[in-house]
Every structure is written in C-alpha cells, then in structure tokens.
C-alpha positions as CSV (number, residue, x, y, z in Angstrom):
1,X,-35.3,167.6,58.9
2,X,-34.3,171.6,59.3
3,X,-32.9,170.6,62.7
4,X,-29.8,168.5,63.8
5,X,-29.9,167.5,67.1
6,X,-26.4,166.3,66.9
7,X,-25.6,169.9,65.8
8,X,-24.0,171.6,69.2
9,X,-21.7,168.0,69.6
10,X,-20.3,168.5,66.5
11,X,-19.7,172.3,66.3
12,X,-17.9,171.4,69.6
13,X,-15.5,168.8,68.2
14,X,-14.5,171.2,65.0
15,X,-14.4,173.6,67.2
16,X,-11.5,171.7,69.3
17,X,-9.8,169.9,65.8
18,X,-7.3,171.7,63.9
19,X,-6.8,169.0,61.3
20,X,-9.7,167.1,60.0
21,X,-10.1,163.5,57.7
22,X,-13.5,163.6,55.4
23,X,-13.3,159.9,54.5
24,X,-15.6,158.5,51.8
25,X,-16.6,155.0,52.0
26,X,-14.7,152.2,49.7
27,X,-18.4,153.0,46.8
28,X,-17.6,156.4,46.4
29,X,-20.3,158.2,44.2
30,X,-20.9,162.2,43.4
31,X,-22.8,162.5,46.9
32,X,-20.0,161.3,48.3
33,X,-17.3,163.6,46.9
34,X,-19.3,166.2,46.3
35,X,-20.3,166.3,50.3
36,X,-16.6,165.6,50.9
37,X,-15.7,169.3,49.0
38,X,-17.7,170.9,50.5
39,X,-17.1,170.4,53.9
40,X,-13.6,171.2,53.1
41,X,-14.3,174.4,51.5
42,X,-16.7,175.0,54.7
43,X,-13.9,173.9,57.1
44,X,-10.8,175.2,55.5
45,X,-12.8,178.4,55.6
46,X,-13.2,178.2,59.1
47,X,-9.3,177.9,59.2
48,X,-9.3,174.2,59.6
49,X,-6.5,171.5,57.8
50,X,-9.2,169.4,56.1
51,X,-7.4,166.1,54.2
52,X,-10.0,164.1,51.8
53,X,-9.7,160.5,52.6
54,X,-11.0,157.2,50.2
55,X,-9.7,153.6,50.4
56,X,-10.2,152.9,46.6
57,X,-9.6,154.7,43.7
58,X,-12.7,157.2,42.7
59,X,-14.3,155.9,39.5
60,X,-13.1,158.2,36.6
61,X,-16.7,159.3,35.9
62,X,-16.0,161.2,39.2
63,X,-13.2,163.9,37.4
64,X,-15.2,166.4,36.2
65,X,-15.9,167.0,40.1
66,X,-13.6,170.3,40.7
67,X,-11.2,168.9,43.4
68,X,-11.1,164.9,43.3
69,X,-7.4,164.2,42.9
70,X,-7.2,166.1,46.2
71,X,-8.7,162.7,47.7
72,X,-5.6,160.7,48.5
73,X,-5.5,156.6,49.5
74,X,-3.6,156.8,52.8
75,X,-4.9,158.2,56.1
76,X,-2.9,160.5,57.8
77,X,-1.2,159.6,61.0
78,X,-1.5,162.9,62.5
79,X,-5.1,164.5,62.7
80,X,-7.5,165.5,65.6
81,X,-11.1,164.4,64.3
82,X,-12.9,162.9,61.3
83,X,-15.9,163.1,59.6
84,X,-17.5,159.7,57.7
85,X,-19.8,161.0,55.0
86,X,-22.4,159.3,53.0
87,X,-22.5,155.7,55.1
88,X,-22.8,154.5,58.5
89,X,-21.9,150.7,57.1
90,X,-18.4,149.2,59.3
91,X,-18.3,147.2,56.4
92,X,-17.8,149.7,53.8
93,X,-14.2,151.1,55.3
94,X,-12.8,147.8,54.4
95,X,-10.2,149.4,53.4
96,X,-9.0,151.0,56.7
97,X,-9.4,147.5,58.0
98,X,-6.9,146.1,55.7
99,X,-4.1,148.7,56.5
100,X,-4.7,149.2,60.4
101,X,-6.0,152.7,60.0
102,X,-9.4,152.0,60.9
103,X,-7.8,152.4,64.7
104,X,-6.6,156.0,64.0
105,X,-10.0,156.7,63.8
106,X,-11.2,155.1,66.5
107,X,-9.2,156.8,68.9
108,X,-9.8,160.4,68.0
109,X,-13.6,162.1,67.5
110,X,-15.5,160.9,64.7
111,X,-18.5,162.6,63.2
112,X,-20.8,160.2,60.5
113,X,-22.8,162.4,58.5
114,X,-25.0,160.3,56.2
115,X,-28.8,160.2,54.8
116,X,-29.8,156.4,54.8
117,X,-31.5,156.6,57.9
118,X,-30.5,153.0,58.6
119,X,-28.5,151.9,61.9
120,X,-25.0,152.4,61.7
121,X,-22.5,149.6,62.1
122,X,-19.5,151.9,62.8
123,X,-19.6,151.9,66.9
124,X,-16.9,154.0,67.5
125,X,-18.1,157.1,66.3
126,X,-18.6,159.6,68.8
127,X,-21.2,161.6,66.9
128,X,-24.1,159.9,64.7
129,X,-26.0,162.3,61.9
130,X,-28.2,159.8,60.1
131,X,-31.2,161.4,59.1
132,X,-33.5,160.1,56.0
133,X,-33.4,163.1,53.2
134,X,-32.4,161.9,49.4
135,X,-28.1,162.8,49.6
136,X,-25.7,163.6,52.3
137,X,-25.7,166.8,50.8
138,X,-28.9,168.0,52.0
139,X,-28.2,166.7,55.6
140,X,-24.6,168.9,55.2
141,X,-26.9,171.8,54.0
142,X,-29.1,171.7,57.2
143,X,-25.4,171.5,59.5
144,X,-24.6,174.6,57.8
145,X,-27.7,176.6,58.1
146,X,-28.4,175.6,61.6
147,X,-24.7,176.4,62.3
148,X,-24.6,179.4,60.5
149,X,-21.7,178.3,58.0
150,X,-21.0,180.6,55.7
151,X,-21.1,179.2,52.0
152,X,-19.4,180.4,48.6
153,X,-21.2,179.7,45.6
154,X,-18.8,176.8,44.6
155,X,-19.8,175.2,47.8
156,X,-23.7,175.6,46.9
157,X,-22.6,174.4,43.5
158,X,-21.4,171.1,45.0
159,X,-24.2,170.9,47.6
160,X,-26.5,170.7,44.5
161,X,-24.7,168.2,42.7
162,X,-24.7,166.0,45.6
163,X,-28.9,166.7,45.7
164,X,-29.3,166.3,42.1
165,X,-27.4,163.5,41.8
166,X,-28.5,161.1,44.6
167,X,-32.3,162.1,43.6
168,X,-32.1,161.5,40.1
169,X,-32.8,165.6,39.6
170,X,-35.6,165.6,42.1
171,X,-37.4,162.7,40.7
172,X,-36.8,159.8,42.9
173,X,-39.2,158.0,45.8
174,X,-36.7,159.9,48.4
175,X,-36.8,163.0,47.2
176,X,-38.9,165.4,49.8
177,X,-40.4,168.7,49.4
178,X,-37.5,169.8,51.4
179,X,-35.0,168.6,49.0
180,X,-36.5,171.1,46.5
181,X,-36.8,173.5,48.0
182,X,-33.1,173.6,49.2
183,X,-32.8,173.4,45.7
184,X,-34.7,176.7,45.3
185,X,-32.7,178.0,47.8
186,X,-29.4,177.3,46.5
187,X,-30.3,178.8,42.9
188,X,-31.3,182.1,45.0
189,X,-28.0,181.6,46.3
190,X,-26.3,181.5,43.0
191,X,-26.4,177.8,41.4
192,X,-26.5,177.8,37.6
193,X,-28.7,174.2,37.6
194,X,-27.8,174.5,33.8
195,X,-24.4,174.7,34.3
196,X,-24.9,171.9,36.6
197,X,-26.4,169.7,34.0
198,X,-23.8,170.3,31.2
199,X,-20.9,169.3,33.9
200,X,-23.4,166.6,34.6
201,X,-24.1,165.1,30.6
202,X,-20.1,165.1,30.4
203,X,-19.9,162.3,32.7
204,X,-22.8,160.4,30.6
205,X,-20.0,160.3,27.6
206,X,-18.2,157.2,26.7
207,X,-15.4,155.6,25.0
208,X,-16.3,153.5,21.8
209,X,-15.2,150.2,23.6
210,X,-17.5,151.0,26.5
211,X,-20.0,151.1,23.9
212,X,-19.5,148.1,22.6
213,X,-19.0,146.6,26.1
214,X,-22.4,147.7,26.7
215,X,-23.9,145.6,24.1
216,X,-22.4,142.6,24.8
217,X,-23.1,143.0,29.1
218,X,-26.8,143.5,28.0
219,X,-26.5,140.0,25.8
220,X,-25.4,138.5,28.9
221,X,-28.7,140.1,31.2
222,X,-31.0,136.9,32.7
223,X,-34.3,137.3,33.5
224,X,-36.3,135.5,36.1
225,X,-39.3,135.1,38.0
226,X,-41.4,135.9,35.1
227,X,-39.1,138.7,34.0
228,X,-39.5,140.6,37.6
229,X,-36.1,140.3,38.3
230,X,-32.9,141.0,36.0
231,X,-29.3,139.7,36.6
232,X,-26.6,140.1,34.9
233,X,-22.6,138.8,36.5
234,X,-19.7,141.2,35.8
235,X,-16.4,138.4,36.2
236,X,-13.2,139.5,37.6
237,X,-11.1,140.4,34.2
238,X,-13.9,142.8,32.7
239,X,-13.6,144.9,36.4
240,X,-10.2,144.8,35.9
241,X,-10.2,146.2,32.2
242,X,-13.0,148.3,32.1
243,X,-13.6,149.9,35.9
244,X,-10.9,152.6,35.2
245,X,-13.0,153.4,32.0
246,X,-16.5,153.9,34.0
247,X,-18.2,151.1,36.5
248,X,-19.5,148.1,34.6
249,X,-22.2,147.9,36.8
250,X,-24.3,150.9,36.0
251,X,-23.6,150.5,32.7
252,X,-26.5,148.9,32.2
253,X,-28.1,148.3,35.2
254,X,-30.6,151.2,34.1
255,X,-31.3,149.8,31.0
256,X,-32.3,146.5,32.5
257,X,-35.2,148.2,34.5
258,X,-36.6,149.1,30.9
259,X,-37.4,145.7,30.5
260,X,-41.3,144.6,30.9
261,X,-42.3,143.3,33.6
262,X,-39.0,143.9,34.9
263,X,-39.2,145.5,38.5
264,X,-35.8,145.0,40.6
265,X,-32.0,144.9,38.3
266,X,-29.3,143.5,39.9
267,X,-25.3,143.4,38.7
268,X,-23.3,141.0,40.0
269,X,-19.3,141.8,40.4
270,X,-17.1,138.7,40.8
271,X,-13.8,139.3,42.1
272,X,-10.9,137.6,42.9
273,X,-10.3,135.9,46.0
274,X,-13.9,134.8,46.1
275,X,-15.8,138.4,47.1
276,X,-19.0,138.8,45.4
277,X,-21.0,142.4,45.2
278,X,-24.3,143.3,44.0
279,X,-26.0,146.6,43.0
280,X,-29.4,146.9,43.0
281,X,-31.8,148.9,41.7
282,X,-36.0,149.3,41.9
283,X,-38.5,150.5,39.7
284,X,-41.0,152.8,41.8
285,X,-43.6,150.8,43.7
286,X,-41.3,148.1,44.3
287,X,-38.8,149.8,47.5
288,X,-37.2,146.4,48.1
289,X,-33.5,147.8,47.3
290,X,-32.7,148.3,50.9
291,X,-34.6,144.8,52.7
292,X,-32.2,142.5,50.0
293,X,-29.1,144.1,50.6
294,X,-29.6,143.8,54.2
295,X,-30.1,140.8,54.1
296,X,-26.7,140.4,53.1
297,X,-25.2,142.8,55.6
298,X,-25.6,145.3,53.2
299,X,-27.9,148.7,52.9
300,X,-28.9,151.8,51.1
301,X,-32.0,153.1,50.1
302,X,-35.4,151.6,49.3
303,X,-34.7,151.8,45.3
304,X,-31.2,151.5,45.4
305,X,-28.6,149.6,47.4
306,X,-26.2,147.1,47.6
307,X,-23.8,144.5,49.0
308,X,-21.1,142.0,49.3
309,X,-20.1,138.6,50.6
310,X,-16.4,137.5,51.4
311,X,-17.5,134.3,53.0
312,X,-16.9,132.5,50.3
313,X,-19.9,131.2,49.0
314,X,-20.3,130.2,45.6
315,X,-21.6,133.1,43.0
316,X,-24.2,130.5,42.0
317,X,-25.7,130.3,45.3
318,X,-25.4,133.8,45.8
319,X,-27.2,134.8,43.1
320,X,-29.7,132.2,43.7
321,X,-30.5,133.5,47.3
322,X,-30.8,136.9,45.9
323,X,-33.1,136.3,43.4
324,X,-35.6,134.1,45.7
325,X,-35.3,136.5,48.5
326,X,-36.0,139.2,45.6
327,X,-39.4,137.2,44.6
328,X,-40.5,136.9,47.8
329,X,-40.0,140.6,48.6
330,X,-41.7,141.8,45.6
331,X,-44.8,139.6,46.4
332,X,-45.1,141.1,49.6
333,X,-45.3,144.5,47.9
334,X,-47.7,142.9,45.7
335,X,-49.9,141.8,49.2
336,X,-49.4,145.3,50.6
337,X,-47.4,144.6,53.3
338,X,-46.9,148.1,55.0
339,X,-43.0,147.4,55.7
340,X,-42.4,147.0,52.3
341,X,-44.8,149.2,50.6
342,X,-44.1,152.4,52.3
C-alpha cells in the first residue's frame, strides 16, 4: 500500500480548507491520537487551523502522548473540512449523534483515513482512505510520502507510536513487511525506538488499587466451550470508579488469553441505560475478532475488535450469543474454512 489513490482528492480539499477537525472516534486508543498529532503538526505546518476533536474523554493511559489535552469535547461550529481517523464505523461517532454535530460534518468535506479495511458505515464522507496496513499511522505515513509532506522528527516520533502500538511492536498477524520497514525508515529519519519504549512502559504503571482490582476482575473471568472462550462482565459502578484510573477492560483481557486452551477473551462493559460493549481479543490462528463483532454491527481487526448493543437486550443473552457465535467461529478455523483462516 505505497499508493493512495484517494491521494489527489484529498490534497485538493486541504488545499481549499483553512480550518480543519481531526475527530477521533468515541474508543480512542494511541493510534488514534497519535495519528490525530500528527496530522496537525503536518497541517498546521502547512499553515492550516487544525482543532483535535473526541466525543469522550481519552483514557488517562493516553497522557504521556505529547499534546492530548489539546483534544477538546465539543465540535467547532465554524470549520471548512474534517478528517475521521482510525474508523470508518457511523456507529462509533455516537457522540456527534447525541449533540447534533454529526450534521456539521456532513455538510462540509470529510476525509476518513483508517486501516481496518472494512466497509465504512459513515456515508457522508466525501473521501474514503481505508486501506488494510496494521495502524492509521502507517496509512498517514504513505499520504505524506506520496504527497510529499514534510515531517519533523516529533511527527515521525508519533507516526511510530501509532505503528508500534497498533502492532504490538511489529509482532501482530497485521503487521506487513511494509510496516517495518517504515519503521526502518522512520529511525533513519530520527526515531529513538528506545525512547519510544520508555514513554511506552510508563503507561504499563499502575495504581495499587488497580492492582488489586486486577485480581479480583480475573476471580470473576468464566471460561467456556472447553476453556476456548474467556468472559469476564465489567458492571456499570466499576467503569464508573476505575475508567478514569486506566480501562477495566484491558486490564486483563491479555491475561485471559494466557489461559490453556483459551483462544478468543472477551470483556463485557455493562452500562447504564441498558448498553452493552465487548472487547475482544484472539490468540494467533484463531482471526475471528473481526466476524463476531460484526456480527453485532461492530468491527476491527481479525485479532482484535469490538462492539456494542443499545437495543436493549439482556447482558445474559448477549453474552450468550457471543459465546455460541464465538464456538462456532473457532470451529470453522478448526475446518479450515478459507474466510476464516486467512
């Protein structure tokens, strides 16, 4: 993916914008921010008002990102384009649906840029980048070479965070030989990777009651269909008290694909009002993350993804669904089915 065939469309709209949105979808993750700074360094460079857009608080793992309280909760009435990073998924700007906004954007050009490959729900865009590659990043890396955007080294710094990040340091199933070797190029470029990693381990720190949180969540994990699936439910007043702290979900959610025989984890989030999310993640040889959460009008990559309902289905028979539609995919990967082998 050196090429971007959407490239000349949106060079054209930048070129006509003066004051750009990056909005972030309501998950936002270091792929997502990171590619978020570093299209505004790219575009602020280029003289452009860039304002960094997110519907939900970022998670406060996200700090030691150079730049996040720059990322503000309302949308601007006044701007001439946007740019959606990291999803393509209508149903993860709930947020602008709430307040109305989602309209500003409609009505103005709107670039996605985003790696999942999947079909994007958000119809009003006037530009779509989806290509398959392992982080956002690396598709905004490609933009910039084939558009000749300068970058400073704290934009190359961020580009590799994104990379590094969304491929698990170059070790997960997405992770191309193209993704390295941007990699390679950005440490030509400058990037300290080791630098990179200590900013990295700071976020892996925790309080001492996230500690012990920890334990008791992992009490709480169930295991079923002979131990191939995990599960553990995350109720409304532990989101409340401990999301500001670090996301419940993930957590543990790595720890529960440790288990033998274990092949798919998935955390449950129970909110108020009746919404239910999941997070999901799979063991390599078992890409089935992206088929469940679809399922549920949901999406992401074939080892990680997730989803939510608001239709007010029970949890119960949520979680049931999910873990029979979970067996069934995993048996098919078991058969060899191409579709979900690949």
């Amino acid at each position: 993916m050196n090429q971007l065939a959407e490239a000349s469309k949106i060079k054209q709209i930048l070129s006509d914008a003066k004051k750009i949105v990056v909005v972030q979808a309501d998950n936002p993750d270091i792929d997502s921010l990171a590619s978020s700074l570093a299209l505004e360094a790219i575009l602020e460079d280029g003289g452009k008002q860039v304002v960094l857009y997110c519907g939900v608080d970022l998670p406060s793992y996200l700090s030691y990102l150079p730049g996040g309280s720059r990322v503000v909760k309302d949308l601007p009435k006044q701007f001439d384009a946007s740019i959606i990073v990291d999803t393509g998924s209508d149903a993860l700007l709930a947020q602008l649906n709430k307040s109305g906004a989602k309209a500003w954007l409609a009505s103005r050009p709107s670039i996605i840029l985003d790696h999942h490959g999947t079909e994007a729900t958000i119809t009003f865009a006037t530009v779509t980048a989806n290509y398959p590659a392992v982080a956002t990043g690396e598709v905004i890396y490609e933009l910039a070479q084939q558009l000749k955007w300068p970058l400073s080294k704290d934009t190359k710094e961020l580009l590799a965070m994104a990379i590094l990040s969304d491929s698990l340091g170059l070790m997960s199933q997405a992770t191309s030989a193209r993704s390295i070797h941007i990699i390679g190029e950005l440490v030509e470029g400058g990037v300290n990777l080791a630098e990179l990693e200590s900013l990295r381990r700071e976020t892996l720190r925790r309080d001492a009651e996230l500690i012990h949180y920890k334990g008791r969540l992992l009490q709480r994990v169930e295991f079923h269909d002979g131990g191939r699936v995990a599960a553990v439910a995350i109720p409304w007043e532990e989101i409340e008290k401990y999301s500001p702290l670090y996301n419940p979900s993930m957590l543990v959610i790595d720890d529960m694909r440790l288990a033998k025989d274990t092949n798919v984890a998935i955390a449950f989030k129970i909110y108020q009002g009746g919404k239910v999310t999941a997070k999901i993640r799979c063991n390599f040889g078992y890409p089935i993350a992206a088929k469940l959460a679809e399922h549920f009008g949901g999406g992401g990559h074939p080892l990680a993804s997730g989803f939510k309902v608001e239709d007010g289905r029970a949890y119960d028979d949520i979680k049931q669904e999910t873990i029979k539609l979970a067996a069934k995919l995993l048996n098919e990967v078991r058969r060899g089915k191409p579709d979900e082998a690949a």
